[in-house]
C-alpha positions, -999 to +999 in steps of 0.1 A: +082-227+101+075-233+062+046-246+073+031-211+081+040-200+049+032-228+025-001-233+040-009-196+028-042-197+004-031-195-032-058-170-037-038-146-017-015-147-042-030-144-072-029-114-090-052-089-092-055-059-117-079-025-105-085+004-126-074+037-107-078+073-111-046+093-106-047+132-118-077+124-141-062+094-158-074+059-152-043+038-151-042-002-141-022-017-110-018-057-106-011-067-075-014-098-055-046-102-036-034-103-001-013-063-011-047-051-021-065-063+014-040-038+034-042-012+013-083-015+021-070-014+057-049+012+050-074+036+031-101+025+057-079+034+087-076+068+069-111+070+063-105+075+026-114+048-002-086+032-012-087+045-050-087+082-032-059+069-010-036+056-038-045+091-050-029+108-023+003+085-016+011+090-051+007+129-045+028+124-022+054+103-033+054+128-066+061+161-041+091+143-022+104+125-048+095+145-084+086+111-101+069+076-094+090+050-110+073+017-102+041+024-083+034-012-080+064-018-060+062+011-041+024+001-031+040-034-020+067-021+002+048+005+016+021-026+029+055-039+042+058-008+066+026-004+072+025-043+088+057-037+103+043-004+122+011-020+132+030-043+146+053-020+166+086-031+156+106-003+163+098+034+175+118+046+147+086+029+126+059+039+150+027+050+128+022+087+115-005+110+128-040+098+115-041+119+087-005+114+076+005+092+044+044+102+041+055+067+039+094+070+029+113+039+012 
């Protein structure tokens, strides 16, 4: 089983910064190469570009939460839903409406 894992392409996990625009202010998020391919997917699958949709999930998280502490580790887990709802693993994590970001942690 390590296998799998280990023979994962150590440019998946480099680290990769982009400059995003959140409420006007350009702010930098590093993230490993392989979270930034789903959140493409992610944005893509919500026809939005994924600065736009980083945009919006932070909106979001702001209005149910008041503050984003660590939006790096936020984006990360919320990949980890996201994968986990593609993949059907429960009903409980079945995919939102198209159209619907509230991812809750």
């Amino acid at each position: 089983m390590c296998r799998i894992y280990a023979s994962t392409d150590p440019a998946a996990c480099e680290a990769v910064t982009r400059s995003v625009r959140i409420h006007g202010l350009v702010t930098s998020v590093r993230l490993e190469a392989r979270f930034w391919e789903i959140l493409d997917e992610m944005a893509a699958a919500e026809g939005m570009t994924t600065p736009h949709f980083l945009g919006v999930l932070y909106d979001e998280v702001l209005e149910l939460r008041g503050e984003v502490k660590n939006f790096a580790s936020l984006l990360r887990v919320v990949c980890t839903i996201w994968l986990a709802r593609r993949a059907g693993k429960s009903h409980a994590q079945a995919a939102p409406p198209h159209g619907e970001l509230a991812f809750t942690c």
